[in-house]
Steps between C-alpha positions, in 0.01 A plus 500: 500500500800337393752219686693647735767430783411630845787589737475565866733586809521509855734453795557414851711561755527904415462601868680266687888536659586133494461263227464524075325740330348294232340632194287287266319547146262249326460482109160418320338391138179629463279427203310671325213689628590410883564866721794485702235514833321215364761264553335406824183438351637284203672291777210468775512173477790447662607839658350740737657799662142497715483150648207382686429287803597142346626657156739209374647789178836618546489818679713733332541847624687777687761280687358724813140325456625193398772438823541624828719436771454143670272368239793274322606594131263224336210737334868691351691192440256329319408799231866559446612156446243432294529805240877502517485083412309563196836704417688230555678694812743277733304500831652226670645758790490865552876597362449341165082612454676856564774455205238303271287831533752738488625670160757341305743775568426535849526102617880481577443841724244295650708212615783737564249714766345188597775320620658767670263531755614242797154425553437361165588165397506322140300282466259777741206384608291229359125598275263483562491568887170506566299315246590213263687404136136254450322832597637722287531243229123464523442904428799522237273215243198728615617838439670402139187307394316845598742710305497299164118506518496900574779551223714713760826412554743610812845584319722554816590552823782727602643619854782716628685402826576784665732409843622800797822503359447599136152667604759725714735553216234593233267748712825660659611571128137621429426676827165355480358194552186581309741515190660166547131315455397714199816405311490155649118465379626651145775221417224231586243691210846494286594141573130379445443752182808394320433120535106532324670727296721214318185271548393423132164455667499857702720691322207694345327601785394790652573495911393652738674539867366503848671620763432550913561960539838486681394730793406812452698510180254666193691544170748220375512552112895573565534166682317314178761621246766475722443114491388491147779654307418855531159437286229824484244412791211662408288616845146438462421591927637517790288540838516367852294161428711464146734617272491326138767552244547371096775371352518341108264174586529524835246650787617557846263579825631534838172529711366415838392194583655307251421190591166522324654354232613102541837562321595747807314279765768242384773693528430579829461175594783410370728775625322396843564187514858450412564775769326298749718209433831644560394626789420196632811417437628810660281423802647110525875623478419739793311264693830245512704819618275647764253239730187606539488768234201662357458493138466853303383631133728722506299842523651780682388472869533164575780440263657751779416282769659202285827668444525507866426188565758346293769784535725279674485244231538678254847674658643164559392388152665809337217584288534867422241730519387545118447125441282517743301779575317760175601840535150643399 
């Protein structure tokens, strides 16, 4: 089989009523011969999505396996930091990793959303939080020695900042939430497609797209052209674990669990972590307002309980409701 690039998606964030919805896609060189689920064993040297007791690979994953709650954000931090240096991404704090990452025509309406928010400040907070620049350092010499040998190559990371008030705006235009990720998703594939695309050294090359199914959703050939200049999608299946679609050179698969493939696993990550971040921040602008207050993720019940608590703040602060608080 032929060279080709490798692009997968994923998101965080979706189900929550208080912070971003963040949206992430990672872009891949493979040589030839190498199947887009063999990535992880090309790279076993230094990556595992299954780490062991004592495992010192980079475990790279489903954010959900990879971070929960409590733990710290190092096992994220250090994955992300790494990959996105070998891009040459700005990491030194949260607002300008988010910008470095985010598409060229979407990084003004970055800092524009960004700074809006009174519990973001520029610089934000510092990275890495949790881990170390001599840490990271360490795996970014590692993983690009790796990637020369192995002949693959990571072409880019893109993310989409999605915060309440323009989340509000687009799925209250859309009447659908669901809607608002798929075409989010889409103009990351574009972004990414476009730039290997005028590539001399990927121009040529066939591509095929992962994506996470967006709920329950089955058929999405309308959504592919809609993003790719009304171009024929050919439909090649469509079924509750995945739905594949052709398009000139390129392949796209929206399937269950994704995240089988390291390009997705990334993304997640990704979308994960940066989410995590702000919300710290969100947490730490909260905290000065309110003594004693409980920190939140932001998912529906206790991001109840944490409107509450800092309902009184947030009067005397002025801070109107769809700044705050996702409709859906």
């Amino acid at each position: 089989m032929a060279a080709r690039i490798l692009i997968g998606t994923d998101e965080a964030g979706y189900g929550p009523n208080l912070g971003p919805l963040t949206i992430a896609a990672t872009a891949w060189l493979l040589p030839d011969g190498v199947e887009p689920i063999d990535l992880w064993n090309e790279l076993k040297a230094v990556l595992t999505c299954t780490p062991e007791r004592g495992d010192q690979r980079l475990h790279v994953a489903d954010s959900k396996k990879v971070f929960s709650p409590g733990q710290g954000l190092e096992s994220l931090e250090v994955a992300v930091l790494a990959f996105s240096t070998l891009l040459k991404a700005r990491t030194t704090s949260i607002d300008e990793f988010c910008r470095s990452v985010s598409m060229g025509s979407q990084r003004e309406a970055f800092s524009a959303a960004y700074q809006a928010e009174p519990w973001n400040t520029s610089p934000g907070l510092s990275l890495p939080i949790d881990s170390s620049d001599d840490h990271i350092s360490e795996w970014v010499i590692t993983l690009n020695s790796e990637l020369e040998e192995r002949g693959i190559r990571l072409l880019g990371i893109r993310a989409r900042f999605m915060f309440p008030e323009e989340f509000n705006e687009l799925v209250a235009k859309a009447d659908s939430k669901g809607v608002v990720l798929s075409n989010a998703t889409m103009e990351l594939v574009r972004d990414l497609t476009d730039d290997c695309s005028i590539d001399p050294a990927t121009s040529d090359k066939a591509t095929l797209i992962v994506c996470d199914k967006h709920g329950g959703r089955n058929r999405y050939d309308q959504l592919i052209s809609q993003h790719f200049d009304d171009q024929f999608v050919f439909r090649l299946e469509e079924s509750r674990e995945r739905s594949r679609y052709r398009m000139g050179s390129m392949d796209f698969c929206f399937r269950t669990k994704a995240e089988e493939f390291l390009p997705v696993a990334l993304a997640s990550m990704v979308a994960k972590y940066t989410r995590e971040v702000l919300m710290h921040q969100f947490n730490q602008f909260w905290a000065n307002q309110v003594s004693g207050l409980k920190p939140t993720q932001g998912y529906p019940l206790d991001a109840k309980r944490f409107r509450e608590d800092i309902a009184s703040s947030v009067e005397s602060l002025k801070i109107p409701t769809h700044q705050l608080w996702r409709s859906r």
